[in-house]
C-alpha positions as CSV (number, residue, x, y, z in Angstrom):
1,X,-49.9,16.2,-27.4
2,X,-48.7,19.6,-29.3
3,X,-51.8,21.8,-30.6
4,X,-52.0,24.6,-33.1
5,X,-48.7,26.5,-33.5
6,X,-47.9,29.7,-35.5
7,X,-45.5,29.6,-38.5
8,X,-43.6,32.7,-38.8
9,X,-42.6,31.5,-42.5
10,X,-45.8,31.2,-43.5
11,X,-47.8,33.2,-41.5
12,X,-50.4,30.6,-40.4
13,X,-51.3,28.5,-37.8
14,X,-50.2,24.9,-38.3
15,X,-52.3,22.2,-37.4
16,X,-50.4,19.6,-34.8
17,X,-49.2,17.3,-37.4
18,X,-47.7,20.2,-39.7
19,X,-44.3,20.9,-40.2
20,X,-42.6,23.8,-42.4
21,X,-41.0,22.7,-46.1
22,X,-38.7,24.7,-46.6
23,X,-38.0,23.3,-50.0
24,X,-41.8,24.3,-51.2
25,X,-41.5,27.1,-48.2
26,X,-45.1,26.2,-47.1
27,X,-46.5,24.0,-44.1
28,X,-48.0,20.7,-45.1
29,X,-50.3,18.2,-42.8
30,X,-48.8,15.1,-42.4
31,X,-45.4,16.1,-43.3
32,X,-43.7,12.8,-44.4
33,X,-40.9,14.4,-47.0
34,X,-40.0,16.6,-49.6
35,X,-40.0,14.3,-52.9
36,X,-37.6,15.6,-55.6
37,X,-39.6,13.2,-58.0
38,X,-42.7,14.1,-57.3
39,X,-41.7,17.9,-57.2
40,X,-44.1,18.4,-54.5
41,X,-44.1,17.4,-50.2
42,X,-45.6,14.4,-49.5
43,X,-48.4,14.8,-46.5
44,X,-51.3,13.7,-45.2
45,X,-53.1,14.9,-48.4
46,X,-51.3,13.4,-51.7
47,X,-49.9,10.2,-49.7
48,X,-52.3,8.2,-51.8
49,X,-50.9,9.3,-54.9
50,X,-47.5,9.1,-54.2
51,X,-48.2,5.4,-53.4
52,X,-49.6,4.9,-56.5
53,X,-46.8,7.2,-58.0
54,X,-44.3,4.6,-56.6
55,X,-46.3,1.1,-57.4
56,X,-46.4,2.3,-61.0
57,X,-42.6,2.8,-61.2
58,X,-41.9,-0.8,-59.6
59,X,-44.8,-2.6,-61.8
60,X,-43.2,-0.9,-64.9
61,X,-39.6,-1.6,-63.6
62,X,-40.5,-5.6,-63.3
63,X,-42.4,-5.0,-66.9
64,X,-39.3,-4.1,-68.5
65,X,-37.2,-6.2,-66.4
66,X,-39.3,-8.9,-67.7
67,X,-40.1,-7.7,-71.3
68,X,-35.9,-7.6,-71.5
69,X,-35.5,-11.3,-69.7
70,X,-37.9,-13.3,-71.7
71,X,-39.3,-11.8,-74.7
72,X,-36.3,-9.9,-76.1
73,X,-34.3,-13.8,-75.8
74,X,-37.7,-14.8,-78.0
75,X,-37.2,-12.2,-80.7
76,X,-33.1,-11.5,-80.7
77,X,-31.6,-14.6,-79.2
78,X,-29.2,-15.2,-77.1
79,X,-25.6,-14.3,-77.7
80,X,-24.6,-18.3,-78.4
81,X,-27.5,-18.3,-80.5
82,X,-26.1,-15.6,-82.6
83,X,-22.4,-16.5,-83.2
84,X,-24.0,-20.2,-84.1
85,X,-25.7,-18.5,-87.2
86,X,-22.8,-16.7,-88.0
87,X,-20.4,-19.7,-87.9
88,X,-22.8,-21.6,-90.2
89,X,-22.5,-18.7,-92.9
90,X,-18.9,-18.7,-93.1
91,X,-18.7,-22.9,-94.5
């Protein structure tokens, strides 16, 4: 496999795994990708939290998917629902 190498960006050695960001312009472990989200690389370090990161955004994705789908129809009704009510004013 490939050992230590030295960065000339950043003046360090880089472990084997490392590779140069040149959007943070440092080398990260691990180097999966540059997450404009996040505002940070993703490595070997912070992969853990950018799972979590990501299962928040889906669980509070299906939260409002589901808040929007079933309880909003419980409080506001449904469009069919609403012109009924206003057809019954009108007599």
């Amino acid at each position: 496999g490939r050992g230590w190498r030295y960065c000339d960006l950043c003046s360090v050695y880089q472990p084997p795994d490392a590779v140069h960001c040149p959007e943070c312009n440092v080398c990260v472990e691990g180097y999966d990708h540059h997450c404009p989200w996040m505002g940070t690389c993703i490595g070997k370090k912070n992969f853990t939290s950018f799972m979590v990161f990501n299962l928040t955004w889906l669980f509070y994705l299906l939260y409002a998917i589901i808040w929007v789908t079933f309880v909003g129809r419980t409080f506001y009704g449904t469009g069919a629902m609403m012109e009924d009510s206003d057809s019954s004013g009108d007599e």
